[in-house]
N, C-alpha and C positions, 0 to 999 in steps of 0.2 A: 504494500500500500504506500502509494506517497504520502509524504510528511511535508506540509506547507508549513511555514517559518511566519506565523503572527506577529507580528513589533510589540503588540500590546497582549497579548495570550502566550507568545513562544510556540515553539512547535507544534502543531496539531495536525491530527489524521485528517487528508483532504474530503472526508465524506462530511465535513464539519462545511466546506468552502463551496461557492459556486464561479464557477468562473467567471469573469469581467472581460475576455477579449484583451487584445491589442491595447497597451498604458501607453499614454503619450499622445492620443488623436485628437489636433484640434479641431474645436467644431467650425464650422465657414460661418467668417463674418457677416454674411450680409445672406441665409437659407433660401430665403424668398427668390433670389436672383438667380438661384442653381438651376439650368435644367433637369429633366428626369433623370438623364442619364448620369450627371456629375453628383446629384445627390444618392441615386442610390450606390454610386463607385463610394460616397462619404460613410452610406451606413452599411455595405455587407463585403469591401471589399478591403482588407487587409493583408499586411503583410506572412509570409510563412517562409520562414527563415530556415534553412538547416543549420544549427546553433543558439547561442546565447539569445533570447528573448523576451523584451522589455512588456509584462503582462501584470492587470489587474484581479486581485480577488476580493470576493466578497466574505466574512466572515459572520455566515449565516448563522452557526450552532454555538458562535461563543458572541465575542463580544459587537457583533453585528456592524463591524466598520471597514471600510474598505480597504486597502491595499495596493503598493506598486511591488513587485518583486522581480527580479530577473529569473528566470531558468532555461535550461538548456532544454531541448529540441528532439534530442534524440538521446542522453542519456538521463532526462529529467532532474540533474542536477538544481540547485535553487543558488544563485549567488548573492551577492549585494541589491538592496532595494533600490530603487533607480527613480 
């Protein structure tokens, strides 16, 4: 089982987390102006990396706050929060 790294809880079992997607996306300044197609590349198209990856969790079962973490890709490693 993976062990997601809490800031404010410490390690916990990820059936505790739900995922958050891609950390770091900003939202478009000005939504209204997007066409369809740039808006939906805003909301379902994201990066997939093989490697280190800058991601959000939410900490549903404990203390219900969000999170930036990095983790790898393919060995699932977790590093520095980013």
């Amino acid at each position: 089982m993976l062990s997601v790294p809490c800031p404010w809880c410490g390690p916990r079992d990820e059936t505790e987390f739900r995922y958050g997607g891609q950390a770091h996306v900003a939202y478009p300044p000005d939504p209204a102006a997007l066409s369809d197609a740039e808006w939906a590349g805003y909301l379902f198209l994201r990066d997939n990396p093989k490697g280190w990856f800058a991601e959000r969790w939410f900490h549903a079962a404990g203390c219900r706050r969000w999170c930036n973490t990095v983790r790898h890709t393919v060995t699932y490693e977790f590093g520095a929060p980013s």
